[in-house]
C-alpha positions as CSV (number, residue, x, y, z in Angstrom):
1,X,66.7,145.2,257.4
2,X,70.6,145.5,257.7
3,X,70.5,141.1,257.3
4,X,68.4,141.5,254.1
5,X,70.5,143.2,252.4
6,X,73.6,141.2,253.7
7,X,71.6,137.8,252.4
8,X,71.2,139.1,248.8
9,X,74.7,140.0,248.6
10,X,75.3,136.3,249.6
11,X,73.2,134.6,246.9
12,X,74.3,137.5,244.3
13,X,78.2,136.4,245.0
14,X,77.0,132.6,245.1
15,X,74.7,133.1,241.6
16,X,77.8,134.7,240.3
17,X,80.4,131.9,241.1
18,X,77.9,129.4,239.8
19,X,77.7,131.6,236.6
20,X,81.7,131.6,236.5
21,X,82.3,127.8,236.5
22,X,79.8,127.0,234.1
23,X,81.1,129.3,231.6
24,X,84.8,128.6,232.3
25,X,87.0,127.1,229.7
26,X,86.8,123.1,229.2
27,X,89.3,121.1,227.9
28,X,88.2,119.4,224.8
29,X,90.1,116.2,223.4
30,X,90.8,116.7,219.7
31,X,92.3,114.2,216.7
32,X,95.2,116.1,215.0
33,X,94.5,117.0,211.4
34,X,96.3,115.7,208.9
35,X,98.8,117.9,206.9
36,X,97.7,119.7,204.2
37,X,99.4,119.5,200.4
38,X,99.4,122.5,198.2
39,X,98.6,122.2,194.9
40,X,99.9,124.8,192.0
41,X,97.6,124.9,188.6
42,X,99.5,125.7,185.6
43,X,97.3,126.8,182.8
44,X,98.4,125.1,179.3
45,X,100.2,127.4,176.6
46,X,97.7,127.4,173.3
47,X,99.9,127.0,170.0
48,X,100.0,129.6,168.3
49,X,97.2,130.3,165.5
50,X,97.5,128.0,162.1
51,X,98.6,125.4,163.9
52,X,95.7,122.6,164.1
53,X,95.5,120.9,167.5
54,X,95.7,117.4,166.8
55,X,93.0,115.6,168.2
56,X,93.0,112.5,170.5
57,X,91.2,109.9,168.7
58,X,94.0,111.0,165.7
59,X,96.8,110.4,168.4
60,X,94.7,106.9,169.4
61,X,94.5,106.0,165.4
62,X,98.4,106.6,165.0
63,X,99.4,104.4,167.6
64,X,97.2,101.6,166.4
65,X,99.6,99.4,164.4
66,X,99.2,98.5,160.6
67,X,97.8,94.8,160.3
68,X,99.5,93.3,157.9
69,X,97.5,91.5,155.5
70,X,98.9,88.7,153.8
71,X,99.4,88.7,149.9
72,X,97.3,86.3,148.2
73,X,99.1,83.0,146.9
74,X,99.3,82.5,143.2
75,X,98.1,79.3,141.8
76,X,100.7,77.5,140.1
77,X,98.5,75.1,138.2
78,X,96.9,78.2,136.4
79,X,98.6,78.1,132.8
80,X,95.6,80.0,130.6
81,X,97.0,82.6,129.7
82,X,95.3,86.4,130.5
83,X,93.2,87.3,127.3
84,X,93.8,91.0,126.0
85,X,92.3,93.1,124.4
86,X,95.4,92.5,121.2
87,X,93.9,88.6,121.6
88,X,90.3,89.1,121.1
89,X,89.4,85.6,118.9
90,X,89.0,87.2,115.0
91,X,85.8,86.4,113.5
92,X,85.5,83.6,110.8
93,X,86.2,84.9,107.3
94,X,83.3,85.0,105.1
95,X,83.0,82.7,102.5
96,X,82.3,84.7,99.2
97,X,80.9,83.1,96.5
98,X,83.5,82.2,93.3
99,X,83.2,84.5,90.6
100,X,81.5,83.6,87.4
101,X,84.1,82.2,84.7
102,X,84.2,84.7,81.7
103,X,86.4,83.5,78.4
104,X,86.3,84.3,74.7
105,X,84.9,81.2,73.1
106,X,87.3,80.1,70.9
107,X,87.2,80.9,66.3
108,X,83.7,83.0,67.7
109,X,85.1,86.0,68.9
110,X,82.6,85.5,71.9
111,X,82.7,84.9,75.6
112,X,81.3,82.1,77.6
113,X,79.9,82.4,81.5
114,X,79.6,79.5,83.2
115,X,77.4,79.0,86.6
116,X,75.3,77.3,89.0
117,X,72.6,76.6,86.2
118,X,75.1,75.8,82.8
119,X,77.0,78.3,80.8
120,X,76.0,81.0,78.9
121,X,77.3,82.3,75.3
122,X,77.6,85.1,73.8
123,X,77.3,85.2,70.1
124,X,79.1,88.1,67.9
125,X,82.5,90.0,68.8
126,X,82.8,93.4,70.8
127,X,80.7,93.1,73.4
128,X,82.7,93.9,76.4
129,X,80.5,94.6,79.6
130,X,80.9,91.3,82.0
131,X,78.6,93.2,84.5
132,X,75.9,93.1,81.9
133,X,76.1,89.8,81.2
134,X,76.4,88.8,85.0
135,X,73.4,90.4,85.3
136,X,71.8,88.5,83.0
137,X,72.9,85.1,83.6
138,X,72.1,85.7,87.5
139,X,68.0,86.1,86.6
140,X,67.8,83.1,84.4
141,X,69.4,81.1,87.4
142,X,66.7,82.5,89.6
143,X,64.1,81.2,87.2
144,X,65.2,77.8,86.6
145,X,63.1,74.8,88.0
146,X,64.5,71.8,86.5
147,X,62.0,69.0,87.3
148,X,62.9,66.3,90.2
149,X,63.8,62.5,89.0
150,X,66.4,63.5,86.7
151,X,69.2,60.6,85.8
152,X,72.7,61.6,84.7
153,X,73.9,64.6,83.2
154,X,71.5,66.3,81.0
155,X,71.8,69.0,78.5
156,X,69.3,71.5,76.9
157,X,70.2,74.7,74.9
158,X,67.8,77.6,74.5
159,X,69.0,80.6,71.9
160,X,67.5,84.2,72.4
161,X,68.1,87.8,71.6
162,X,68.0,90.8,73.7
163,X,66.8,94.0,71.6
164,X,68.5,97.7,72.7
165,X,65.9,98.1,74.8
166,X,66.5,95.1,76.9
167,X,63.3,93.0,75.6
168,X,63.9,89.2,74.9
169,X,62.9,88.4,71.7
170,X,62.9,85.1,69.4
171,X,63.3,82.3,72.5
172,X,63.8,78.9,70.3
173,X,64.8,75.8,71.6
174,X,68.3,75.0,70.0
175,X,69.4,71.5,70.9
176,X,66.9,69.2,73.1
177,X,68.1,67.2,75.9
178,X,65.5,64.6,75.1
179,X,63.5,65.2,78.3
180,X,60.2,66.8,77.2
181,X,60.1,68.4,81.1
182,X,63.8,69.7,80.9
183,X,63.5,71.4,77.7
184,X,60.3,73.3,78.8
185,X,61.7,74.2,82.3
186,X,64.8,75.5,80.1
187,X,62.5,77.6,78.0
188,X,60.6,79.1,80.6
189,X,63.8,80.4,82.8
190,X,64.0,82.6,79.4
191,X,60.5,83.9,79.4
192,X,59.8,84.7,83.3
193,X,62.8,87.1,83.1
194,X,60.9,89.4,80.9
195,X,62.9,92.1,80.3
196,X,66.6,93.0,81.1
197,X,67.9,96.3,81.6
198,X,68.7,98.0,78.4
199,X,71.9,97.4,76.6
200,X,75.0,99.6,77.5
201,X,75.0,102.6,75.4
202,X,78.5,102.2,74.5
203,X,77.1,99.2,72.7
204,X,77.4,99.4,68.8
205,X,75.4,97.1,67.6
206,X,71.6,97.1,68.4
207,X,71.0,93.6,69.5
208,X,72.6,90.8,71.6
209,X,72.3,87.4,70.9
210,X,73.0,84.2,73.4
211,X,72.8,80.7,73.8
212,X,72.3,79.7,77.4
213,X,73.0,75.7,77.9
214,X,71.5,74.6,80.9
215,X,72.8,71.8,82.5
216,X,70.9,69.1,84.9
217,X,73.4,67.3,86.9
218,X,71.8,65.6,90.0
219,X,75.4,64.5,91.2
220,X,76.8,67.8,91.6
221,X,73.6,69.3,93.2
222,X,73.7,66.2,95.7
């Protein structure tokens, strides 16, 4: 019994050793580590308020330069003048037509118009209103057809008289131009007027008597 126990003490102490060299302390080849750099982080001061931060793509813009762009060249050979609105081109004057030619015939105390068609007169003294008779002499002219074929000047002369009321009255044939067809176109110029407007009221006397002498002249209308 007493080497029993004396042969488990052995293998305890030898279990024990075993125990103690496996756990013991190896030496383990290491790298050194590299040295380490500290680093301090400073937080950024904020401007103070109402001050805008100015952006980066502004600060990108800014540092862009200008391109220069060249100034166009001016054409030398250009010598029109700019039109204004001071030179605008006037518009061609009008042509107005020539006045009729009013005159006192001469020992008669009348007046004489002369137009397109001949020249009208006016019999008796006083009568004063050229619009009137402008009037008048315009719508014979209207009415006159002389006939085509005409040679040379021709004259015809047709007397009438115009009553207060403006009605033509007593329409005679006072000198023939020897053309059957001028003397009739004369006459009718007369008669397809009608009436006229009545005479002016400042008028004294109650009629108005004319001799119109119409004049063919293929020449002049040529």
């Amino acid at each position: 019994m007493g080497g029993s126990f004396l042969l488990s003490v052995a293998l305890h102490v030898v279990v024990g050793v075993a125990m103690i060299w496996a756990t013991g302390p190896h030496k383990m080849s290491s790298k050194p580590l590299p040295s380490a750099t500290v680093v301090r982080l400073v937080r950024p001061k904020l401007p103070p308020p109402g001050i805008p931060i100015p952006s980066r793509e502004g600060q990108a813009e800014e540092t862009k330069p200008a391109l220069e762009i060249p100034a166009p060249k001016k054409d030398k050979e250009k010598t029109e003048p700019k039109t204004t609105s001071a030179e605008k081109p006037k518009p061609a004057p009008v042509k107005k037509e020539a006045p009729r030619a009013v005159k006192s015939s001469v020992g008669t105390g009348g007046k004489e118009l002369v137009g397109k068609a001949g020249t009208m007169h006016v019999g008796g003294e006083g009568f004063e209103y050229d619009f009137y008779l402008a009037v008048v002499q315009s719508k014979i002219e209207q009415n006159f057809r002389p006939p085509p074929g005409v040679r040379g000047q021709t004259l015809a002369t047709v007397a009438f008289r115009i009553e207060k009321n403006g009605m033509i009255t007593s329409v005679t044939l006072a000198k023939s131009s020897g053309n059957l067809l001028i003397d009739q176109a004369a006459e009718r110029a007369i008669r397809a007027a009608g009436r006229f407007p009545p005479l002016p009221p400042q008028y004294d006397k109650g009629v108005l008597d004319i001799n119109f002498e119409f004049v063919v002249n293929p020449a002049a209308s040529g």
